[in-house]
C-alpha positions in Angstrom: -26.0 3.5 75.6 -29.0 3.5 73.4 -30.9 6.4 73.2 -34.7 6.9 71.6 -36.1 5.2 69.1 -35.4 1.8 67.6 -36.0 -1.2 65.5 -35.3 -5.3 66.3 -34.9 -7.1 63.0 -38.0 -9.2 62.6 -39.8 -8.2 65.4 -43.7 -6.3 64.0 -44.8 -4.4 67.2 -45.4 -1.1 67.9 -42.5 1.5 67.9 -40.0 1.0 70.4 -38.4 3.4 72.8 -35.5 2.8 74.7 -37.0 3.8 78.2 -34.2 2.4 80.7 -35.0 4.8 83.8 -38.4 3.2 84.5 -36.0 0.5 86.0 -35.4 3.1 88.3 -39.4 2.8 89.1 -40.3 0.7 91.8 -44.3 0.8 90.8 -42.7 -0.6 87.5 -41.6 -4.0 89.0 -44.7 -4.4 90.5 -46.4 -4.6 86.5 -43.0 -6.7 85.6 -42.7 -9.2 88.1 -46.8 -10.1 88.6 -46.7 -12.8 86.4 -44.3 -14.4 88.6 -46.9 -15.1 90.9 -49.2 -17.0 89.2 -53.6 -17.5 90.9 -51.3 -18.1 94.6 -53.3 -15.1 96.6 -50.2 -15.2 99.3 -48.3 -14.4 97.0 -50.0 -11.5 95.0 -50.6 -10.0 98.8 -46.4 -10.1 98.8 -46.1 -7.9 95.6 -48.4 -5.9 95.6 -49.3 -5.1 98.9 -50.3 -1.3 99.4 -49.2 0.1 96.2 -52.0 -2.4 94.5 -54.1 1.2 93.5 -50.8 2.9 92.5 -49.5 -0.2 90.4 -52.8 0.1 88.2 -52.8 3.8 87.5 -49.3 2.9 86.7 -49.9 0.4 84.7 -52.5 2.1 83.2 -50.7 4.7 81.8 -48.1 2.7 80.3 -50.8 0.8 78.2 -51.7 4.1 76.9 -48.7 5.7 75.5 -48.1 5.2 71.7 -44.6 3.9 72.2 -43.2 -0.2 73.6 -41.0 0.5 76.1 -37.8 -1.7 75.5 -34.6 -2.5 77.7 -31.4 -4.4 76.4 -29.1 -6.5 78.4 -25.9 -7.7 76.8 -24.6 -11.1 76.5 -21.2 -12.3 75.0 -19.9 -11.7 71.5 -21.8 -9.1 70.8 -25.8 -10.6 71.4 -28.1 -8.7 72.9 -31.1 -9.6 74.8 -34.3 -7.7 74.3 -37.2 -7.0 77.0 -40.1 -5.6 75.0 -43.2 -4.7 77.0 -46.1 -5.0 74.2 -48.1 -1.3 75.6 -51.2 -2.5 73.3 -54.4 -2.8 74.9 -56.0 -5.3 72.9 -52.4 -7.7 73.7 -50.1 -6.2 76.4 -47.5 -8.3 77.6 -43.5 -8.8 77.4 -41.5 -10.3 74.8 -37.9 -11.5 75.3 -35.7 -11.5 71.8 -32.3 -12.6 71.3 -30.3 -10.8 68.7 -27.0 -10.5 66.9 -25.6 -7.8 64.3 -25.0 -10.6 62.1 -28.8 -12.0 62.1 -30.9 -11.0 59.8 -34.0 -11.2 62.7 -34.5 -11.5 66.3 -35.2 -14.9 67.9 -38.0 -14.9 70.3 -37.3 -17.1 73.1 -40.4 -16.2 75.5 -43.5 -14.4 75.4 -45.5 -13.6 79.0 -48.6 -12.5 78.2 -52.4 -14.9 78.8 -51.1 -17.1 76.4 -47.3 -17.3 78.0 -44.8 -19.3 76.0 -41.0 -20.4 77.3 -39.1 -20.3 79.5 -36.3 -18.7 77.7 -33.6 -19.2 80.6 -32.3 -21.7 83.2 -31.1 -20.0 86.0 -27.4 -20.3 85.5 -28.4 -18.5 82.2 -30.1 -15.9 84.1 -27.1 -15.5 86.9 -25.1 -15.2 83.3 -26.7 -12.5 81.9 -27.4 -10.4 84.8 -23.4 -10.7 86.4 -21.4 -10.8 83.0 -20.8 -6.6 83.6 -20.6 -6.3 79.4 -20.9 -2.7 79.5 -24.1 -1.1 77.0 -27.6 -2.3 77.0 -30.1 -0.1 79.3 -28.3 -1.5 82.7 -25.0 -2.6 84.3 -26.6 -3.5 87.4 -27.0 -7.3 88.8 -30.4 -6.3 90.3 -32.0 -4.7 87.4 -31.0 -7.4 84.9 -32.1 -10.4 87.5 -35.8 -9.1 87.9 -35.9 -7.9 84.3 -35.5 -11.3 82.8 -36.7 -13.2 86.2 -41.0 -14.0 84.3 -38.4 -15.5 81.5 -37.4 -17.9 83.9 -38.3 -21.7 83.9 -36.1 -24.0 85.6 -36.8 -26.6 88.4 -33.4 -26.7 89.8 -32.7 -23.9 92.3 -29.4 -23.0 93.1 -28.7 -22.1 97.1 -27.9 -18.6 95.6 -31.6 -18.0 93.9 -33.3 -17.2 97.0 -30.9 -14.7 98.7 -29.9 -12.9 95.1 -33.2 -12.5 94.8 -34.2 -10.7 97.6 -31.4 -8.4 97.4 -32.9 -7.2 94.0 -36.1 -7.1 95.1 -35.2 -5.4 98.6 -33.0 -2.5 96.4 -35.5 -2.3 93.6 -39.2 -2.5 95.0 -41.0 -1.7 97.8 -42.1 -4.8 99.0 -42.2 -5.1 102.7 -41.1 -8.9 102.7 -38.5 -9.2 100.4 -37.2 -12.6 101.7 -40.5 -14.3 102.2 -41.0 -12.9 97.9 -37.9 -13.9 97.1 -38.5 -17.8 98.6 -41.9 -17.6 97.4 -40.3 -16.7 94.0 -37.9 -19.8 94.1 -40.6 -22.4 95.6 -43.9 -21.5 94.1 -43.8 -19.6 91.4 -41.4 -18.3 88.6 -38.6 -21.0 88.2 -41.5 -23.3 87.6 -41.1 -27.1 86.6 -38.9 -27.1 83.9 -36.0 -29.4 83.2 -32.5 -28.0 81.2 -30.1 -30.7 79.9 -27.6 -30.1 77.4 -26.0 -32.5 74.7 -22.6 -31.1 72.7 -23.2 -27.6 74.2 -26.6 -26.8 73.1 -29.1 -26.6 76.2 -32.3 -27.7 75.9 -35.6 -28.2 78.1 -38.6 -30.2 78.5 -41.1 -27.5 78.6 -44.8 -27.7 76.4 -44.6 -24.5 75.5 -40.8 -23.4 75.4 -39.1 -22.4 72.0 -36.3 -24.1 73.7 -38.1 -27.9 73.7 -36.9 -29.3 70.4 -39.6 -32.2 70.7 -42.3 -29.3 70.1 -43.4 -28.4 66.3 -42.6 -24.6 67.2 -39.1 -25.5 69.0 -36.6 -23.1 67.1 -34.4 -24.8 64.8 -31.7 -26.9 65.8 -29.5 -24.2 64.6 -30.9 -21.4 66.4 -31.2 -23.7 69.2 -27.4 -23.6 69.3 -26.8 -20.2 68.7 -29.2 -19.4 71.8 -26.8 -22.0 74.1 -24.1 -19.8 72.5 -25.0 -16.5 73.8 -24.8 -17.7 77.0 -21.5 -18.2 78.8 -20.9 -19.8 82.7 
């Protein structure tokens, strides 16, 4: 397990700290997961229900520490995917990074913030990464690693399984009142937007404006990186 402070090759943000037991928080998933929500008011009303006043203060105080909090989940042959939430006033917002030992920097795959860009995962990616049981990282546990990477999420094809995995996390993690009606909410209307994953000699792509992920965009990683991505993930 890491412990304290840390660097990701490539990555310029402010110092990072290895803070895995705020996934133990549930005002944390609150912050995490509001992204996932979008302008629908319905849905807003689902997450945050009464703890709106105690999510901010939260929130808040997170912004004001001098220190990123970072979680790591890991993926096969020894990648590693980073969660970086960016505790800067002036530009919060959460980074996802793919790494290896052998790289000499990070790959950003998806950046939620005002400016979002991605998604970073289809959802048999993100079943991947959140069942593999690779031990390390900040979490073993399916639940944790589901709504950790969920705002990464783009994909338009729901499996049968999305609604009722979901709502197990969010029923163990958070205190929601409505974890089903989230979860399906979740699934239907909001992350897991309209974005289409194909894949051509093993390297998955989508369609997506703003994804790293869309080779027809001029910011698309580089075919190379595009397969190494497809490569770190295994179902």
């Amino acid at each position: 397990m890491m412990i304290g402070m840390m660097e990701i090759p490539g990555y310029d943000s402010c110092p990072l700290v290895h803070q895995p037991e705020l996934l133990e928080e549930p005002l944390f998933w609150v912050g995490h997961l509001y992204s996932c929500v979008g302008p629908d008011e319905d849905m807003e009303e689902l997450l945050l229900g009464a703890n709106l006043e105690a999510a901010e203060v939260f929130h808040r105080e997170l912004l004001e520490r001098a220190e990123c909090p970072f979680f790591s989940i890991p993926l096969t042959a020894g990648h590693l995917l980073h969660v970086v939430h960016r505790a800067c006033k002036n530009d919060p917002g959460v980074d996802y990074l793919l790494h290896h030992p052998s790289w000499e920097r990070a790959l950003l795959l998806a950046r939620d913030d005002g400016h979002f860009m991605g998604p970073a995962l289809s959802w048999p990616e993100l079943f991947s990464a959140a069942d593999n049981g690779l031990p390390g990282g900040s979490t073993a546990d399916p639940h944790s690693r589901l709504l950790l990477l969920l705002p990464a999420l783009g994909d338009d094809s729901a499996p049968d399984s999305a609604t009722p995995r979901l709502a197990a996390a969010l029923s163990t993690l958070t205190a929601v009142e409505a974890p089903e009606k989230l979860a399906a909410a979740f699934v239907y209307g909001g992350a897991g937007g309209a974005s289409c994953w194909t894949s051509k000699n093993g390297v998955r792509v989508d369609d997506g404006a703003y994804s790293y992920r869309n080779p027809s965009n001029v910011f698309a990683l580089s075919p190379e990186d595009l397969a190494r991505v497809s490569a770190a993930f295994t179902f």
